[in-house]
BAKOL-628504 format. One record per residue (C-alpha): x, y, z; residue in three letters. Coordinates in nm, 3 decimals, decimal comma. Layout:
ATOM u v w miti
ATOM X Y Z ALA
...
***
This chain:
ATOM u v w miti
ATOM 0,000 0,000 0,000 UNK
ATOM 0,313 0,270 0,101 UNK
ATOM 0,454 0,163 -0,216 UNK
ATOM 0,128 0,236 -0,472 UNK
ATOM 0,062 0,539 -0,250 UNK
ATOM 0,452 0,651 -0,372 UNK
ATOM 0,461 0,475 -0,711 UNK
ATOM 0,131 0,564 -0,846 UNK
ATOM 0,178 0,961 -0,900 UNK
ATOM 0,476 0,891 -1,052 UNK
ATOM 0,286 0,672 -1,287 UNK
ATOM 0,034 0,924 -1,372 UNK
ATOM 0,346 1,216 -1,388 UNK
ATOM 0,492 1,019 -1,691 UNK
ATOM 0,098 0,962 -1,852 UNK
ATOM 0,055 1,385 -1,826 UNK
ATOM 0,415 1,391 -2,023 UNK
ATOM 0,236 1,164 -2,300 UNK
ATOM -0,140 1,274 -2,295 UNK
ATOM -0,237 1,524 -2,595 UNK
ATOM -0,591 1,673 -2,415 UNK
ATOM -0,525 2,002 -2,211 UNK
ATOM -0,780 2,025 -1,951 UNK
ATOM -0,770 1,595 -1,943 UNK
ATOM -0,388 1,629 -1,806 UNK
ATOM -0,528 1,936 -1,541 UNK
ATOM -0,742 1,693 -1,446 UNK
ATOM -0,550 1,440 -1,386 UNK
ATOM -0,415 1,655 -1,077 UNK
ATOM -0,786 1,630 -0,859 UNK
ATOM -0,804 1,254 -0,957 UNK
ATOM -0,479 1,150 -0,843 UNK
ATOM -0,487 1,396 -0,522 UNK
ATOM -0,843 1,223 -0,448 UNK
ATOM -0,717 0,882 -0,523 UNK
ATOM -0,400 0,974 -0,297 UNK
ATOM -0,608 1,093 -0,005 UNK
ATOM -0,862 0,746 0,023 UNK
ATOM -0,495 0,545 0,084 UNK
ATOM -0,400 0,810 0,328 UNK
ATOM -0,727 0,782 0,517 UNK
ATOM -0,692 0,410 0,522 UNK
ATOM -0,329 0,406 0,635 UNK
ATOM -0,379 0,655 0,881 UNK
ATOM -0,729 0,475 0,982 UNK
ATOM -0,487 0,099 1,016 UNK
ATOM -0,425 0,018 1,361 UNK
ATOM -0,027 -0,012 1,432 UNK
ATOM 0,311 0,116 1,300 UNK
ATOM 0,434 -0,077 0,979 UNK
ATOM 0,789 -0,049 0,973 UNK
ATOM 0,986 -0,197 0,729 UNK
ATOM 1,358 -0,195 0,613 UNK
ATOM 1,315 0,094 0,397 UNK
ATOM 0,969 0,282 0,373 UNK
ATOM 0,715 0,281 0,716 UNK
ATOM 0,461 0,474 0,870 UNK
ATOM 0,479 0,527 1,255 UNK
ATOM 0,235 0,794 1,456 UNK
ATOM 0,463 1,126 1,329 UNK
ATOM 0,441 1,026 0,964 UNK
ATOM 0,071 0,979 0,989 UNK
ATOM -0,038 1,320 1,079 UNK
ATOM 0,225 1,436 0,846 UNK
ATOM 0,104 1,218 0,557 UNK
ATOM -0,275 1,287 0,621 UNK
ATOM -0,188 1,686 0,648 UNK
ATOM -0,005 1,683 0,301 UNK
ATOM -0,207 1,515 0,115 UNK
ATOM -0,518 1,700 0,207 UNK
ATOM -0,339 1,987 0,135 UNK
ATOM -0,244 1,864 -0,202 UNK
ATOM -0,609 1,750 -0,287 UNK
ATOM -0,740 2,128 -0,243 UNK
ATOM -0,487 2,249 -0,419 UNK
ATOM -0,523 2,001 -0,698 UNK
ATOM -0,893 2,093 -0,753 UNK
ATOM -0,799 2,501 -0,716 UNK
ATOM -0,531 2,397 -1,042 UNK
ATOM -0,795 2,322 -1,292 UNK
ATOM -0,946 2,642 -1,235 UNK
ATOM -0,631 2,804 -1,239 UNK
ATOM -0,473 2,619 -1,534 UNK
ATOM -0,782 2,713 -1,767 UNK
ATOM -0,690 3,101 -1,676 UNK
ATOM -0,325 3,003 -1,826 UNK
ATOM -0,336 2,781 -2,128 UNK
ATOM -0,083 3,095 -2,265 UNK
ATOM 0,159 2,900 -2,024 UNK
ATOM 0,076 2,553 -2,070 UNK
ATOM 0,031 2,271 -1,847 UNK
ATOM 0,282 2,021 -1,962 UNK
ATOM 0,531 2,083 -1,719 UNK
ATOM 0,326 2,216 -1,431 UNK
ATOM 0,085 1,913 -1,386 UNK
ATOM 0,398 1,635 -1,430 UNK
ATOM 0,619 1,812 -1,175 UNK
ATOM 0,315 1,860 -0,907 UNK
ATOM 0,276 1,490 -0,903 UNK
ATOM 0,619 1,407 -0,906 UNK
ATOM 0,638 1,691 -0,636 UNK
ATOM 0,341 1,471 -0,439 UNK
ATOM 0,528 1,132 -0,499 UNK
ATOM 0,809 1,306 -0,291 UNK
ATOM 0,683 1,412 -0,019 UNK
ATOM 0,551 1,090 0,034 UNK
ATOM 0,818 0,889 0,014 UNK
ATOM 1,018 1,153 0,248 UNK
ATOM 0,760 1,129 0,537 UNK
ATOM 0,747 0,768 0,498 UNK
ATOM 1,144 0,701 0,441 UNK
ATOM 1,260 0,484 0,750 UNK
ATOM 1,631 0,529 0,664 UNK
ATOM 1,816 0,836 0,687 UNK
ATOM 1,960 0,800 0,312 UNK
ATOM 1,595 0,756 0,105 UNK
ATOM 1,502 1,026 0,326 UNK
ATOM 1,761 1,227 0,170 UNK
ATOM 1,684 1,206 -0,126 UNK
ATOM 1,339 1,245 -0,106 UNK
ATOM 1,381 1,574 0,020 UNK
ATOM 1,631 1,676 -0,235 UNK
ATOM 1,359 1,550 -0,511 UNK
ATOM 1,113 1,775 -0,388 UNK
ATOM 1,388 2,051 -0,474 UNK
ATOM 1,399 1,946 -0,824 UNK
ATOM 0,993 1,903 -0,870 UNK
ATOM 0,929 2,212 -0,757 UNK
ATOM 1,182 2,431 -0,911 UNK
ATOM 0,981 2,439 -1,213 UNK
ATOM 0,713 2,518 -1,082 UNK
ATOM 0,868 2,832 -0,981 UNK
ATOM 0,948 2,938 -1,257 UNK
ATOM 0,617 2,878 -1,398 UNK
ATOM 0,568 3,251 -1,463 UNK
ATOM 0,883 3,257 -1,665 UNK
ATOM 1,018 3,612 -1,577 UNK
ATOM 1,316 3,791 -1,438 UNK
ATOM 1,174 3,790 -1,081 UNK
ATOM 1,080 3,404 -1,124 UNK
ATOM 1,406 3,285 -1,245 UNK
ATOM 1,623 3,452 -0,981 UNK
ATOM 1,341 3,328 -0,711 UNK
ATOM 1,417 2,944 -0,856 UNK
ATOM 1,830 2,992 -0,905 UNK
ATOM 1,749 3,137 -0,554 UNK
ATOM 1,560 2,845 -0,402 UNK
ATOM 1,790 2,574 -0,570 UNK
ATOM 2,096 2,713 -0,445 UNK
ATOM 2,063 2,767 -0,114 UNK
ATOM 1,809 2,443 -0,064 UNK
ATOM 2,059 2,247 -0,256 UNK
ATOM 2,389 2,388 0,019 UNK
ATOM 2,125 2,296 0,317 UNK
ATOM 2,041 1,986 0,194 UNK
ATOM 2,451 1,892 0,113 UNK
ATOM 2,508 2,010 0,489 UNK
ATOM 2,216 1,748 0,584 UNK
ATOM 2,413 1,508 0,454 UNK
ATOM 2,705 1,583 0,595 UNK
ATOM 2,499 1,580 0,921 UNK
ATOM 2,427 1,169 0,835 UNK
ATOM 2,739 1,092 0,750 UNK
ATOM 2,859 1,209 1,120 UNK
ATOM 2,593 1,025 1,239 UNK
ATOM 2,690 0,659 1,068 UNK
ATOM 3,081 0,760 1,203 UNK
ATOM 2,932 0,835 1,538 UNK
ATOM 2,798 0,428 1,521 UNK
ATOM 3,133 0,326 1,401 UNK
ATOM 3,312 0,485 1,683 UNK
ATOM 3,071 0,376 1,921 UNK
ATOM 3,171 0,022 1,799 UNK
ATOM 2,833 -0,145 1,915 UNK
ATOM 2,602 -0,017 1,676 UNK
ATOM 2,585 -0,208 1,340 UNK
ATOM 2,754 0,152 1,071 UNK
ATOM 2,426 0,143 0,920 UNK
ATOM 2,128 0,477 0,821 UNK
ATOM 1,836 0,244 0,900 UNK
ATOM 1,671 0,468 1,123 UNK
ATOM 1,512 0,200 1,348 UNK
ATOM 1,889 0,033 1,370 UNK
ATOM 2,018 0,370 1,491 UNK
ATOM 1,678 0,463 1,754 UNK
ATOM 1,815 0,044 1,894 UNK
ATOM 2,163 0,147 1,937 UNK
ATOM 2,122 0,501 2,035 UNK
ATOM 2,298 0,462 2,346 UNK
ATOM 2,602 0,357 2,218 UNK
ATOM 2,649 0,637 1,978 UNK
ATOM 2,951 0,870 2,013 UNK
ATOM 2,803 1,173 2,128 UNK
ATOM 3,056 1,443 1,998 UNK
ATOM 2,991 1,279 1,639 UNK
ATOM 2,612 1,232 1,704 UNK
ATOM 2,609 1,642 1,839 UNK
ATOM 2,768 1,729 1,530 UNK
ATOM 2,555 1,507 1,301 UNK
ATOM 2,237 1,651 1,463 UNK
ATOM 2,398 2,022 1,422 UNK
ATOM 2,467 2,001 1,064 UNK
ATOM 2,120 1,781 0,967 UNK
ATOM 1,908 2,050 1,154 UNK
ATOM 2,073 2,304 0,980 UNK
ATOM 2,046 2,126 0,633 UNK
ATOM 1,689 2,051 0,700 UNK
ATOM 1,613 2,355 0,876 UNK
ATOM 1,706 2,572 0,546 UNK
ATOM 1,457 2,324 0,329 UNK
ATOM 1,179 2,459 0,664 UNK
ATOM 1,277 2,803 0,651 UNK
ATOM 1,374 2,872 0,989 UNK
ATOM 1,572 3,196 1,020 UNK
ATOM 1,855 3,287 0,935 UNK
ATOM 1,821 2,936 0,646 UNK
ATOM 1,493 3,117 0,509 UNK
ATOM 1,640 3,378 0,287 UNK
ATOM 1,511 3,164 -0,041 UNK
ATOM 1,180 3,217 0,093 UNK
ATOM 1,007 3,582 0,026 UNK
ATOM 1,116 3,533 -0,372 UNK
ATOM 1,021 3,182 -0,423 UNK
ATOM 0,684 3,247 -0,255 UNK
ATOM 0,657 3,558 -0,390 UNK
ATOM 0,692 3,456 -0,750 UNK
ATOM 0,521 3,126 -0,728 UNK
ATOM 0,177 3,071 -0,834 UNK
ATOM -0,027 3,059 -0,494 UNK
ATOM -0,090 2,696 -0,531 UNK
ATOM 0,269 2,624 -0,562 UNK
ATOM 0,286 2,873 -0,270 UNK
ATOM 0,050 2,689 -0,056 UNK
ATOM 0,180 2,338 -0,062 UNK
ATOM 0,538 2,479 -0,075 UNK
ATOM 0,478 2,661 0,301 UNK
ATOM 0,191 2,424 0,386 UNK
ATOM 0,339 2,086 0,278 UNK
ATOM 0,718 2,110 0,186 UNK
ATOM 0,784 2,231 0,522 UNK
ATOM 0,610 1,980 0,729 UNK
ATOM 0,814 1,738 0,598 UNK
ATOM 1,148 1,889 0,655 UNK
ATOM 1,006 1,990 0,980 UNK
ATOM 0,945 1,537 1,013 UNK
ATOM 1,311 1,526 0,869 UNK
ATOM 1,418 1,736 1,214 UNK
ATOM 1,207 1,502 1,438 UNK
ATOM 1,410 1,230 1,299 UNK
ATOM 1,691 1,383 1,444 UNK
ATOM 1,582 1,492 1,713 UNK
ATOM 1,382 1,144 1,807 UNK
ATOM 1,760 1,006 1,773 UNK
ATOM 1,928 1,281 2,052 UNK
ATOM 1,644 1,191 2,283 UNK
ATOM 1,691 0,781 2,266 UNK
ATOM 2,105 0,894 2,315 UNK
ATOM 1,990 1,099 2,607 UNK
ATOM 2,070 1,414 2,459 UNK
ATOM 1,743 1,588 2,409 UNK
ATOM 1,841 1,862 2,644 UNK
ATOM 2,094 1,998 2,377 UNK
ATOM 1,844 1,944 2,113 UNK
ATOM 1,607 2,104 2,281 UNK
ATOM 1,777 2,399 2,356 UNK
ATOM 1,880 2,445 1,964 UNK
ATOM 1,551 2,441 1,856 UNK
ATOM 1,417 2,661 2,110 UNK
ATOM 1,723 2,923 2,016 UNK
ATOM 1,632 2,903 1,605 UNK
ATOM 1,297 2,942 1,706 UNK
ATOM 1,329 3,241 1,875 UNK
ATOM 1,513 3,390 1,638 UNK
ATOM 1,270 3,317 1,367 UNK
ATOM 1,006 3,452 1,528 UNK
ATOM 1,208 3,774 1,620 UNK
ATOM 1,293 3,819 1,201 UNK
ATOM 0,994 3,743 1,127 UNK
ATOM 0,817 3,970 1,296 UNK
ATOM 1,103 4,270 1,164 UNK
ATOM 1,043 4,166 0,821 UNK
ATOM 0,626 4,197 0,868 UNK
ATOM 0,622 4,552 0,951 UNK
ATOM 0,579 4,759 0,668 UNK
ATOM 0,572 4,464 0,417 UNK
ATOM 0,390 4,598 0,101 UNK
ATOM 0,441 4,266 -0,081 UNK
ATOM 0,137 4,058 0,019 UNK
ATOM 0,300 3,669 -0,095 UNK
ATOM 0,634 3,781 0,056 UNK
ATOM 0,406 3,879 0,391 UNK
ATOM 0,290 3,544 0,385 UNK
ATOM 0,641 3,402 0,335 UNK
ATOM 0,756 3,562 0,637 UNK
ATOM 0,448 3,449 0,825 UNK
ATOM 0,617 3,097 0,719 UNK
ATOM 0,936 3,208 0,870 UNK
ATOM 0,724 3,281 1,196 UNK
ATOM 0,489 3,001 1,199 UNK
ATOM 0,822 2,750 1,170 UNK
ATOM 0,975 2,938 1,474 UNK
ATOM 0,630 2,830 1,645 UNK
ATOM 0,655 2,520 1,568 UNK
ATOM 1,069 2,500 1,670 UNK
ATOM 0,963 2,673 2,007 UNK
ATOM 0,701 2,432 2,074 UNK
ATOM 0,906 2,124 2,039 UNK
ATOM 1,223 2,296 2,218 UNK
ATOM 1,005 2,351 2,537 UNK
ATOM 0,863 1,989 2,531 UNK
ATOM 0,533 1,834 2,713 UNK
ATOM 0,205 2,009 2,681 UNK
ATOM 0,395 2,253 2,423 UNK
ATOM 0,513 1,945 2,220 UNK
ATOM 0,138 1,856 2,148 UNK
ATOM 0,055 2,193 2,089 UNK
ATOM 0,383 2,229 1,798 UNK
ATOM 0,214 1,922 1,628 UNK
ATOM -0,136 2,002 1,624 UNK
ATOM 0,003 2,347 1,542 UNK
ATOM 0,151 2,169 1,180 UNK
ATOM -0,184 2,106 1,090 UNK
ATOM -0,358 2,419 1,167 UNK
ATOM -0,049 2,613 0,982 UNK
ATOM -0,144 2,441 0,679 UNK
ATOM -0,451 2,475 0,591 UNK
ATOM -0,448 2,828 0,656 UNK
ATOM -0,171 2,850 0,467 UNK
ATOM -0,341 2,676 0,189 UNK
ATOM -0,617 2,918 0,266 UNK
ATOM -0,461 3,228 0,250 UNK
ATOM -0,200 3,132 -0,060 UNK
ATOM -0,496 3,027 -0,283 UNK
ATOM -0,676 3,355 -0,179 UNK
ATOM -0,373 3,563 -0,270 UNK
ATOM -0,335 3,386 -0,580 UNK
ATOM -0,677 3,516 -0,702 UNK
ATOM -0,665 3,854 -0,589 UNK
ATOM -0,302 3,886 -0,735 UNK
ATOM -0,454 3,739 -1,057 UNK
ATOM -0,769 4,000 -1,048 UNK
ATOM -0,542 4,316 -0,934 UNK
ATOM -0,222 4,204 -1,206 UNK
ATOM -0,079 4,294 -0,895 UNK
ATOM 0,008 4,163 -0,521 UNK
ATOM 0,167 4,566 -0,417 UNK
ATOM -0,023 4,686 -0,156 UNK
ATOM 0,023 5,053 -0,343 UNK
ATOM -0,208 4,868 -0,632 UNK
ATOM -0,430 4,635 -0,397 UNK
ATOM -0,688 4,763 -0,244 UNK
ATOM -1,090 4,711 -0,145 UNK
ATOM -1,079 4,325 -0,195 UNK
ATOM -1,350 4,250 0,005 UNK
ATOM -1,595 4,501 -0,256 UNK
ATOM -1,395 4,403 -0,581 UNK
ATOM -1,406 3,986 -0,478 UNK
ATOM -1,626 3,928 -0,236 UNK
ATOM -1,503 3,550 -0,118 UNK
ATOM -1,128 3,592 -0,258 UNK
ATOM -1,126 3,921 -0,065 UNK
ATOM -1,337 3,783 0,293 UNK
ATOM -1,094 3,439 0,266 UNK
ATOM -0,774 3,666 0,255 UNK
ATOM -0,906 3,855 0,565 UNK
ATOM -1,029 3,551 0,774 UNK
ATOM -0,698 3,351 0,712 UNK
ATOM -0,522 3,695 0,833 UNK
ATOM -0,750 3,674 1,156 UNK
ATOM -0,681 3,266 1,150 UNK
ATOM -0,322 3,273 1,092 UNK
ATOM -0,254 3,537 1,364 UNK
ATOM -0,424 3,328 1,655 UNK
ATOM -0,744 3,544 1,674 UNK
ATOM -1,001 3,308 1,817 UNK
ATOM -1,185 3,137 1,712 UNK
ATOM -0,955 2,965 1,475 UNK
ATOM -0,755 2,655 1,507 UNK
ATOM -0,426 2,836 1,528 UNK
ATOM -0,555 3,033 1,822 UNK
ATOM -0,571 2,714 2,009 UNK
ATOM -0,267 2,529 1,891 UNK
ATOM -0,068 2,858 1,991 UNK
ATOM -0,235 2,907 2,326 UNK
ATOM -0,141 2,525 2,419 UNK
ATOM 0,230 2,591 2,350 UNK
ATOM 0,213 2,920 2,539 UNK
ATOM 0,028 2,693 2,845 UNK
ATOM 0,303 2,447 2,776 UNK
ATOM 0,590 2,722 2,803 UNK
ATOM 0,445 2,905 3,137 UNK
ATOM 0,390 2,508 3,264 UNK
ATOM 0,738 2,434 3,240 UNK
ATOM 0,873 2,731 3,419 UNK
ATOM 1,003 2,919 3,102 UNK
ATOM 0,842 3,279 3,144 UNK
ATOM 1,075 3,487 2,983 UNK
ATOM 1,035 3,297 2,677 UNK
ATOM 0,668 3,306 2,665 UNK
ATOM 0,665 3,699 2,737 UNK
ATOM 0,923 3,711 2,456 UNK
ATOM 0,700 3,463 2,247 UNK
ATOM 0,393 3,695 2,277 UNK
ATOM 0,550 4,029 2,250 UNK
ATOM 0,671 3,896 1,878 UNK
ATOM 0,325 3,760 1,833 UNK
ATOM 0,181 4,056 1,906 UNK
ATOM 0,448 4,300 1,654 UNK
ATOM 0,297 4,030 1,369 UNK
ATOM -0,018 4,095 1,451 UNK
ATOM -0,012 4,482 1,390 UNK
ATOM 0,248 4,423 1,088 UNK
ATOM 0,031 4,195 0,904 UNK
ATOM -0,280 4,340 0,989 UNK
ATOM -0,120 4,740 0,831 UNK
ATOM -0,117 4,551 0,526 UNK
ATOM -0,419 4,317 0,521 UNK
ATOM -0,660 4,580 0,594 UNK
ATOM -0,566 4,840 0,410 UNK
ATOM -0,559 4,565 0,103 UNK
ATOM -0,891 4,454 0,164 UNK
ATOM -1,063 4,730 0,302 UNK
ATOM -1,209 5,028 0,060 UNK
ATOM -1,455 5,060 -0,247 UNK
ATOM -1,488 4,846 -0,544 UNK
ATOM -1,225 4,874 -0,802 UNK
ATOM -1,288 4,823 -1,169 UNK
ATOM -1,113 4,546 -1,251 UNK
ATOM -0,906 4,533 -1,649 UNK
ATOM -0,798 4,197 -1,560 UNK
ATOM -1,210 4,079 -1,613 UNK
ATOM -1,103 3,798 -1,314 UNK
ATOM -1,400 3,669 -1,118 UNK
ATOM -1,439 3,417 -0,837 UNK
ATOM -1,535 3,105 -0,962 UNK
ATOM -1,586 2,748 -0,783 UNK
ATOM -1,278 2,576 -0,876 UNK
ATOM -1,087 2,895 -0,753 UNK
ATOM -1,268 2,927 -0,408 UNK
ATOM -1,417 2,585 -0,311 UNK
ATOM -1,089 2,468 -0,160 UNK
ATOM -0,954 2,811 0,055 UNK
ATOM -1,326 2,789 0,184 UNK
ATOM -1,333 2,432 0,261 UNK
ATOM -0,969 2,482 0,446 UNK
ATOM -1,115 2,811 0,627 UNK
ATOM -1,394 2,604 0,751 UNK
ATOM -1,164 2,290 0,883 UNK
ATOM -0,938 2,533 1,044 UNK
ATOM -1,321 2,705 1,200 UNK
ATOM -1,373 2,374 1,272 UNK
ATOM -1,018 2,312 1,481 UNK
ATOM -1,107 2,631 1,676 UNK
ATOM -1,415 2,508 1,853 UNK
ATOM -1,358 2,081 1,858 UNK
ATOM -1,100 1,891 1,825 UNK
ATOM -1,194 1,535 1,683 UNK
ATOM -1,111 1,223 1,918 UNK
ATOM -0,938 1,084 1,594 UNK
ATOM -0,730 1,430 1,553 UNK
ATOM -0,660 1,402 1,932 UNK
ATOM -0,566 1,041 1,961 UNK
ATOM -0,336 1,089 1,645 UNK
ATOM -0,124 1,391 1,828 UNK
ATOM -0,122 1,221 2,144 UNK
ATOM 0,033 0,899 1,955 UNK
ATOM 0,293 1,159 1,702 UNK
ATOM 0,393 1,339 2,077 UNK
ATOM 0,439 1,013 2,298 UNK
ATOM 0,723 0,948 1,982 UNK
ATOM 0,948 1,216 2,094 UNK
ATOM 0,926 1,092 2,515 UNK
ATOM 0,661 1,369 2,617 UNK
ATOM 0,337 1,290 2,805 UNK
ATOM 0,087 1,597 2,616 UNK
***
């Protein structure tokens, strides 16, 4: 089942390359994102870990799988709307590289050895380069040369970080050398811990540049910024979950060796400092997809923060990863339509959303309220659980710290939302309108997210429970 669930996009990737029909290959994005989603659910519905040699799905790579991939569905179905706006670009490349960008992802959150996981992540670099570029322009060319570069140094570096932590087995002499994750999790005791230190140094900076966490984010405000807001939305949504899994690898490895303390502490420190840029950056922004790519860079610190304090704030970090996602994918696809109404995503050019496109415009706004805690959305709660979690543990000055930077993004964001979707009606030369393919999915994410705020599903809660007890915490 892992295998078809990896195997079969990549199937339909190479039919797109070979099918003459337009809107048949756009399609072919909903079917296989549907068809991708029913294995999830049944997966993540199958009692049990299945671990194997190479590919296996254990509590964290459930909620990770089921969160991508119903990401990627409602972003598949907001493509064929989009796609029919572009045929001047073509679909030929777009729809092939967002499946093989799909089969990637999967295989990286359910790689069980440190190697395939590798290169999983480095294959979601080259799937979504393209995409990109999709809009073929200066800005969009130096955004990918941008992204590849310095995703391509982090992701060297990650390696780098395995191969200290195979020499760290070797030196530890009773550890088989192997990068069999489960092998390493046995024999974690017997690791050398200067070597494992330095391995989980160098992958959590490798992976930490594919998450964006500051002062590794720099490739994000142009490649979000210039992507199409699909591309956006599973890029911030999806992409970064995984790498985010990738870290809790790592880190799952430090706390079996006993060293989760200096783990911890590293990921507590990056996200800080995150947060802290973030909010800099957000002030004044005029550039609403590079506002939402720094409210990536902040949303990652959350997450960082939440798993560097531990407990209570370890649950809240996970179910956190979910809640950043769809609103992601909320406010991404919502950007994408007003930028495509306005020929424009300036704030100077932008403005009266809400009048001009009544659900583009009210989705923007509501993932702005969502996205910034305001209750009562899911985020609201996820982030109130970590703070609980922080002031629980004793760690005051970092909660202050936490909200004070919660509270700058709030006012930075919100100078630029409002005034963006505030105002009169604006005659529109573009002739966009909101139509269902374009809305149905931010306004079925908007809803779940609504939905997140008020309950959270025994399934949901059982599932975060299961992902938390991985990393020793008791949520």
């Amino acid at each position: 089942m892992l295998l078809l669930l990896i195997l079969f996009p990549l199937f339909a990737a190479g039919l797109s390359l070979v099918l003459p029909w337009y809107r048949v290959r756009s399609w072919l994005l909903p079917v296989c994102g549907g068809l991708h989603l029913l294995l999830t659910g049944y997966l993540v519905a199958s009692p049990g870990a299945v671990i194997g040699p190479w590919i296996g799905i254990d509590a964290l790579s459930r909620l990770v799988l089921a969160v991508t991939s119903l990401l990627y569905f409602g972003c598949s179905i907001y493509a064929v709307g989009y796609l029919d706006l572009r045929r001047d670009r073509g679909n030929r490349t777009m729809v092939p590289c967002l499946l093989a960008f799909l089969s990637a992802m999967t295989l990286a959150v359910t790689a069980r050895h440190l190697g395939l996981l590798w290169m999983a992540v480095e294959a979601t670099t080259i799937a979504s380069a393209p995409l990109i570029y999709y809009n073929r322009n200066r800005l969009s060319i130096e955004a990918t040369w941008k992204y590849l570069l310095l995703c391509s140094v982090g992701i060297a570096l990650a390696m780098l970080g395995m191969l200290f932590v195979a020499y760290a087995a070797m030196v530890g002499g009773n550890v088989p050398v192997s990068l069999q994750f489960d092998v390493l999790l046995a024999g974690a005791q017997a690791l050398s811990p200067p070597w494992l230190h330095a391995g989980f140094v160098f992958l959590l900076v490798g992976f930490g540049t594919k998450m964006g966490l500051a002062p590794l984010h720099s490739w994000k405000p142009d490649a979000y910024g210039e992507a199409p807001g699909m591309v956006g939305a599973l890029l911030a949504g999806g992409l970064t979950s995984v790498a985010f899994l990738a870290i809790l690898r790592a880190m799952q490895l430090m706390i079996a060796a006993g060293d989760g303390a200096m783990a911890r502490q590293a990921l507590l420190g990056l996200g800080l400092l995150s947060l802290l840029v973030a909010a800099i950056f957000m002030v004044r922004q005029s550039d609403l997809k590079r506002l939402l790519a720094y409210s990536s860079v902040e949303h990652m610190g959350i997450l960082a923060i939440g798993v560097g304090i531990g407990g209570l704030a370890t649950f809240g970090a996970l179910l956190h990863l979910v809640n950043n996602a769809l609103t992601k994918g909320c406010l991404f696809l919502a950007a994408g339509n007003i930028q495509r109404a306005y020929a424009s995503k300036r704030l100077s050019e932008v403005r009266g959303a809400m009048a001009t496109l009544p659900i583009s415009g009210g989705l923007f706004l509501a993932g702005f309220l969502a996205i910034t805690g305001s209750p009562p959305f899911g985020p609201f709660i996820s982030e109130f659980t970590i703070l609980r979690g922080i002031f629980a543990g004793g760690q005051f000055w970092v909660g202050l710290v936490m909200l004070l930077l919660l509270a700058t993004v709030f006012i930075g964001m919100g100078a630029t939302v409002l005034p963006a979707t505030q105002g009169e009606a604006v005659p529109l030369e573009t002739g966009f309108h909101d139509s269902l393919l374009l809305v149905i999915s931010p306004i079925c994410f908007l809803l779940l997210i609504l939905l997140l705020g008020v309950w959270l599903p025994e399934p949901l809660r059982i599932a975060l429970t299961d992902a938390a007890a991985l990393l020793e915490v008791t949520p």
